[in-house]
TIVO-2410 file (N, C-alpha, C; in nm, 3 decimals):
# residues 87
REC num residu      c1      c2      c3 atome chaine
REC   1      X  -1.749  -0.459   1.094     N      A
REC   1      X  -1.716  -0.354   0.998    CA      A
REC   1      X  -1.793  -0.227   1.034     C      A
REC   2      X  -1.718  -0.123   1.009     N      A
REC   2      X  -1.820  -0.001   1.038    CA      A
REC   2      X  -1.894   0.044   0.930     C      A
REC   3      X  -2.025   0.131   1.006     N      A
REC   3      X  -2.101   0.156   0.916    CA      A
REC   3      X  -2.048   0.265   0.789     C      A
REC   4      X  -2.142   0.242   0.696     N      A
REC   4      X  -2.047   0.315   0.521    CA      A
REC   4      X  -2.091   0.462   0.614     C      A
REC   5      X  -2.150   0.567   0.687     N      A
REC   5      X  -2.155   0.639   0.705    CA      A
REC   5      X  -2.015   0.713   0.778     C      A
REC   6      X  -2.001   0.582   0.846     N      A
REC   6      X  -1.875   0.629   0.996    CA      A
REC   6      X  -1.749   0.680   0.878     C      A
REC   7      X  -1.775   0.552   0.734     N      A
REC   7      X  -1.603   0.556   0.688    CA      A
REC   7      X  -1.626   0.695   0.608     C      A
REC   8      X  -1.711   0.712   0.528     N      A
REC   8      X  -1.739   0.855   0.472    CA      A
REC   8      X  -1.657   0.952   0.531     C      A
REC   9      X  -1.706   0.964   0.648     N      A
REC   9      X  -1.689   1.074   0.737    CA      A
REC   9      X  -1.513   1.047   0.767     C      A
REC  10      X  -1.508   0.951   0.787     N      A
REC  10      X  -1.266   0.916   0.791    CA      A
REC  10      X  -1.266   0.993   0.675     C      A
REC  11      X  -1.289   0.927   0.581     N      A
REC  11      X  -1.251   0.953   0.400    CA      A
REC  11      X  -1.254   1.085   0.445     C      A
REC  12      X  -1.343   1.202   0.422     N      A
REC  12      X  -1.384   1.311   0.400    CA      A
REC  12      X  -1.244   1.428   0.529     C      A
REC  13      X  -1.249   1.336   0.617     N      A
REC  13      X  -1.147   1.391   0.764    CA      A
REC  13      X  -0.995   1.352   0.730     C      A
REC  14      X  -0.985   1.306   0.651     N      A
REC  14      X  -0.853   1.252   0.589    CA      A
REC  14      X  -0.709   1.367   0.591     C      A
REC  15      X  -0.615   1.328   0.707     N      A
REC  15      X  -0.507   1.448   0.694    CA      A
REC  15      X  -0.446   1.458   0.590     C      A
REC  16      X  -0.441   1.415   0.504     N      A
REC  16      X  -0.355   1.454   0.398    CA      A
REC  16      X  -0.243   1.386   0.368     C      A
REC  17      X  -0.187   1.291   0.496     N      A
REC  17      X  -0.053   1.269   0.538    CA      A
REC  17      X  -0.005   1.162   0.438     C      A
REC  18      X  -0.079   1.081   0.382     N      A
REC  18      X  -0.019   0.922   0.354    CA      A
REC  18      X  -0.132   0.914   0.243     C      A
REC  19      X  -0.117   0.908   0.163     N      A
REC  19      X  -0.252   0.827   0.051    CA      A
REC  19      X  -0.246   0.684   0.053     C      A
REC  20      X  -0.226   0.603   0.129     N      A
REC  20      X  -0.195   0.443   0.171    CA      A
REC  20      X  -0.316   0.491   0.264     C      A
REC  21      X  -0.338   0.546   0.360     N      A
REC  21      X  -0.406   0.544   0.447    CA      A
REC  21      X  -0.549   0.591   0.375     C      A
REC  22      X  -0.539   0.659   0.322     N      A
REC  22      X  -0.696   0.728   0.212    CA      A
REC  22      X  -0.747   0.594   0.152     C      A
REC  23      X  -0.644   0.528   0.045     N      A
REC  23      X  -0.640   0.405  -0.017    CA      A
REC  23      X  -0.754   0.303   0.059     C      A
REC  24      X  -0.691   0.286   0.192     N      A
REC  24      X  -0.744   0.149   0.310    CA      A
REC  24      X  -0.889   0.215   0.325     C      A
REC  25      X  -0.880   0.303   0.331     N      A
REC  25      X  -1.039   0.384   0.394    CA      A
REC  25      X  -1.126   0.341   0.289     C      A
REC  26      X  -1.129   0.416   0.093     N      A
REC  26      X  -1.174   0.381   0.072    CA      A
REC  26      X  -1.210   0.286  -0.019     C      A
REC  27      X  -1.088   0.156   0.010     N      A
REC  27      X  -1.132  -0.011   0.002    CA      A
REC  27      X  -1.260  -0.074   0.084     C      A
REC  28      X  -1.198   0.017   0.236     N      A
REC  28      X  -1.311  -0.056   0.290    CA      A
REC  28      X  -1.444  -0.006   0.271     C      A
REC  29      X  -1.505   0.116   0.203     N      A
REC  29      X  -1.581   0.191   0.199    CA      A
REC  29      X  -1.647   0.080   0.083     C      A
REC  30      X  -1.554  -0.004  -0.019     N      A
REC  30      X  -1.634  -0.017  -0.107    CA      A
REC  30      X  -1.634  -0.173  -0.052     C      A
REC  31      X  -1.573  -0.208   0.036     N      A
REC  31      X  -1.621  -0.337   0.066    CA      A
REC  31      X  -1.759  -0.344   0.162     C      A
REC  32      X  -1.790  -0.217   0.218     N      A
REC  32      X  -1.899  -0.196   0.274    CA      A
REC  32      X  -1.993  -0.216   0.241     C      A
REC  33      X  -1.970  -0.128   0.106     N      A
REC  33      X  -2.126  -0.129   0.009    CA      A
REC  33      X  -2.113  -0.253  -0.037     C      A
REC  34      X  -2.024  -0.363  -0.046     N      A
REC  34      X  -2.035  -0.476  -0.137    CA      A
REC  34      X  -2.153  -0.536  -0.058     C      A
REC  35      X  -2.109  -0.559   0.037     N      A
REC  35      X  -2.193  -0.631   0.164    CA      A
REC  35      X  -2.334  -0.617   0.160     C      A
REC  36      X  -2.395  -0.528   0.135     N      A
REC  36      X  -2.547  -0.472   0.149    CA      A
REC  36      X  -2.574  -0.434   0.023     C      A
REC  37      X  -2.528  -0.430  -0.082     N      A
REC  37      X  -2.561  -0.419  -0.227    CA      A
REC  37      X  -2.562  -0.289  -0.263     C      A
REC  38      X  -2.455  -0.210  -0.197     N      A
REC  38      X  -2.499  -0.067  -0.234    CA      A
REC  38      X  -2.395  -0.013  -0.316     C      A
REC  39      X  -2.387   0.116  -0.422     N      A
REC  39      X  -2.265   0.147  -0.464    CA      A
REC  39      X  -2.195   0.245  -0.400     C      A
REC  40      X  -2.063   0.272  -0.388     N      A
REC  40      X  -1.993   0.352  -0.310    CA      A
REC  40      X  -2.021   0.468  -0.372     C      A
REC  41      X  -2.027   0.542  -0.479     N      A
REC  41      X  -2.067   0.627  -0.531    CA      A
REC  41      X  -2.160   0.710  -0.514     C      A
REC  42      X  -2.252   0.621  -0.446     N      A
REC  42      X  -2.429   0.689  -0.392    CA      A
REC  42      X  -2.356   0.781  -0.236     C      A
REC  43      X  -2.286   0.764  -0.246     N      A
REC  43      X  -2.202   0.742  -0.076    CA      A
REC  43      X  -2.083   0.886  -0.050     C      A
REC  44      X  -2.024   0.864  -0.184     N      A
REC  44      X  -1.901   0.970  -0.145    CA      A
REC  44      X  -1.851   0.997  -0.296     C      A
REC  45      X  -1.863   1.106  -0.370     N      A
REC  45      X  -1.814   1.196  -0.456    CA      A
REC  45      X  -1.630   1.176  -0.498     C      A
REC  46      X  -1.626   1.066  -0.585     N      A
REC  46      X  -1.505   1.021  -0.596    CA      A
REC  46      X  -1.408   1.164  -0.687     C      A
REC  47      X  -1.475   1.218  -0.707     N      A
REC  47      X  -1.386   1.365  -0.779    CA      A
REC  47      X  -1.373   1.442  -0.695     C      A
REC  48      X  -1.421   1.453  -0.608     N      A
REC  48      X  -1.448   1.591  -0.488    CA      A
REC  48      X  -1.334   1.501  -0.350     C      A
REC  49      X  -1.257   1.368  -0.345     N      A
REC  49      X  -1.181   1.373  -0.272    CA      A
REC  49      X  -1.099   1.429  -0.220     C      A
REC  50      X  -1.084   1.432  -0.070     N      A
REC  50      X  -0.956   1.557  -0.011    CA      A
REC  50      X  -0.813   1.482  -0.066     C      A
REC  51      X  -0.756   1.628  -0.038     N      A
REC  51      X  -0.633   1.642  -0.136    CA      A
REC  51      X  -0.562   1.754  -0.131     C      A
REC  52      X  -0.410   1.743  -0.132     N      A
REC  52      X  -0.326   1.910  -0.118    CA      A
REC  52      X  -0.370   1.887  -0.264     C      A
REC  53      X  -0.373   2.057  -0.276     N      A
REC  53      X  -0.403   2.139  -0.439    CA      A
REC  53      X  -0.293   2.049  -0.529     C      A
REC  54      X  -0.320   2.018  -0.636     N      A
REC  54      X  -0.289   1.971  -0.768    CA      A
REC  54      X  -0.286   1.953  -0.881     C      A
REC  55      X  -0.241   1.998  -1.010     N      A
REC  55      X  -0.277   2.004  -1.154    CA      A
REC  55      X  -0.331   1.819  -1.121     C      A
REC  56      X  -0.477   1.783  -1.122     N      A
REC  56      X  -0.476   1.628  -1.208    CA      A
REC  56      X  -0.470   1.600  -1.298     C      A
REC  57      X  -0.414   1.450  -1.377     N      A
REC  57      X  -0.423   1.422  -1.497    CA      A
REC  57      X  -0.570   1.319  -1.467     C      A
REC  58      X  -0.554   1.265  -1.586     N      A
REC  58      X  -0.652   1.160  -1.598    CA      A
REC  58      X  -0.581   1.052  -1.501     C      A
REC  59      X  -0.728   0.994  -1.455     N      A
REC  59      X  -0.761   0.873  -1.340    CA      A
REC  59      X  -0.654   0.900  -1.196     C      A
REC  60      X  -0.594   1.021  -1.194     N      A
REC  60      X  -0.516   1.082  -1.084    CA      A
REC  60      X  -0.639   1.121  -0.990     C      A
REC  61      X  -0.627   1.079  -0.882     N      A
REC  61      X  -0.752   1.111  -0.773    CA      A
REC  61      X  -0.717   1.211  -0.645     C      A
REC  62      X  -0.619   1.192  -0.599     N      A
REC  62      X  -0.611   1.232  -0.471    CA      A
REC  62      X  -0.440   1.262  -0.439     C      A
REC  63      X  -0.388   1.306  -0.371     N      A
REC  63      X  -0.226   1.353  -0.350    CA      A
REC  63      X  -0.207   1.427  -0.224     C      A
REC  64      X  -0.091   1.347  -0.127     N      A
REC  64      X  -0.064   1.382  -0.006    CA      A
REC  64      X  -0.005   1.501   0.017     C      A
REC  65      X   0.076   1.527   0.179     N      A
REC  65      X   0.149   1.641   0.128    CA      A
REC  65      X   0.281   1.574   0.089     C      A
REC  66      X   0.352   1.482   0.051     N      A
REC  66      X   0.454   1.444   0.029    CA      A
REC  66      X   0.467   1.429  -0.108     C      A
REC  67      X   0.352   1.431  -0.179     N      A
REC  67      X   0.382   1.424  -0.371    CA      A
REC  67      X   0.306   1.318  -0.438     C      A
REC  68      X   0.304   1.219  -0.326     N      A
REC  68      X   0.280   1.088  -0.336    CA      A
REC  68      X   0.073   1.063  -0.438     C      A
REC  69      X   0.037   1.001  -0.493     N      A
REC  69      X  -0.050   1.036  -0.586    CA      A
REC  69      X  -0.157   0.926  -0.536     C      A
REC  70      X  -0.289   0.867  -0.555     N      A
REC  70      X  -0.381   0.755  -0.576    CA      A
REC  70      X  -0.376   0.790  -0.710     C      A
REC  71      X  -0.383   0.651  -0.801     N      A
REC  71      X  -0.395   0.703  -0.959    CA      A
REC  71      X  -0.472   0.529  -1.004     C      A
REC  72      X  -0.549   0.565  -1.143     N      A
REC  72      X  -0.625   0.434  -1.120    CA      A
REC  72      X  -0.752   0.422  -1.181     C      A
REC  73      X  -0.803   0.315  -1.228     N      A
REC  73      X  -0.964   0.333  -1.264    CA      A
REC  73      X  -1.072   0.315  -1.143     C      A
REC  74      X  -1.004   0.181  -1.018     N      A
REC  74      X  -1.117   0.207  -0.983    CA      A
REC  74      X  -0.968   0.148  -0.833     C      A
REC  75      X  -1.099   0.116  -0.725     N      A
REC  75      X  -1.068   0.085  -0.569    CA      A
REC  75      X  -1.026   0.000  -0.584     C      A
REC  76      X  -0.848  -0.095  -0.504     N      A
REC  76      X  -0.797   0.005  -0.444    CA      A
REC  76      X  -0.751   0.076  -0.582     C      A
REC  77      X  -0.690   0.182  -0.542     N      A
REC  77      X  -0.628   0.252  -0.665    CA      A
REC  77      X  -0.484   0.251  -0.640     C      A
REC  78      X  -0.389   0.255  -0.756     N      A
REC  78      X  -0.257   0.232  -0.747    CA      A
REC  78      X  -0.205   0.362  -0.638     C      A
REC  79      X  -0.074   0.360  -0.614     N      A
REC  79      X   0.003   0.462  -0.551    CA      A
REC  79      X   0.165   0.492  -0.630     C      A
REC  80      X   0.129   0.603  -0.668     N      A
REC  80      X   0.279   0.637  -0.736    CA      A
REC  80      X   0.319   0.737  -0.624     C      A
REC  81      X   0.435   0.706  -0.593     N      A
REC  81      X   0.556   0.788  -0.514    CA      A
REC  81      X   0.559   0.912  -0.582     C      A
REC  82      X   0.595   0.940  -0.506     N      A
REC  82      X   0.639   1.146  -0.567    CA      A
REC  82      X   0.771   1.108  -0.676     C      A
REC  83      X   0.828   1.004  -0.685     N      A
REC  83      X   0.940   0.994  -0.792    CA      A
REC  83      X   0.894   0.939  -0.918     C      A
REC  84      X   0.701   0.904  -0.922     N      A
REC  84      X   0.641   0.879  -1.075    CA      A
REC  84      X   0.669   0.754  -1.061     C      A
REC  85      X   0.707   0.633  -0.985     N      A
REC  85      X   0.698   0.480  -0.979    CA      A
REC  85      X   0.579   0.451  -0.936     C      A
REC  86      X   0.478   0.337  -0.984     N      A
REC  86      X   0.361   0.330  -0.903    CA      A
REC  86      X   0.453   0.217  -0.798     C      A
REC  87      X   0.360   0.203  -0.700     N      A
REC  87      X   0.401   0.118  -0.595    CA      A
REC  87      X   0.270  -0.024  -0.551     C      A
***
C-alpha cells in the first residue's frame, strides 16, 4: 500500500475527470490510516477537496467536470450521476 502521504498528494492532483476515481483514492487514504491507527482527517481537509466550482448542499463533497457529485457522511461516499440518481 502506499504511503498516506503519496495518496494525499493523488487526492489533492485529482483531474477532475471521474469522481469514481477521487472516491478509490480516498477509500484507500482511509484504509491507510486504518492500518497504523491514524485518522484521515489529520491528513487531508475533507471540505477543501478539489472540485469544478459548485453551489454544495449538505454532505455534497466534491463534483467532476461531467455533473457527476461524491455525496455522503463518510468514505466511500455515494456517487450521484449528473441526472440526481445515486449510483
Amino acid at each position: 500500500m502506499r504511503a498516506i502521504r503519496q495518496i494525499v498528494s493523488a487526492i489533492l492532483a485529482w483531474d477532475k475527470q471521474d469522481v469514481r476515481r477521487l472516491n478509490e483514492l480516498l477509500t484507500e487514504l482511509e484504509q491507510a490510516c486504518a492500518l497504523v491507527g491514524e485518522d484521515s482527517t489529520d491528513y487531508l481537509d475533507f471540505t477543501s477537496l478539489p472540485s469544478v466550482d459548485f453551489d454544495a448542499g449538505i454532505e455534497e463533497w466534491a463534483m467532476d467536470v461531467h455533473g457527476n457529485k461524491l455525496v455522503g457522511q463518510c468514505v466511500p461516499f455515494d456517487i450521484c450521476l449528473k441526472k440526481g440518481e445515486l449510483k
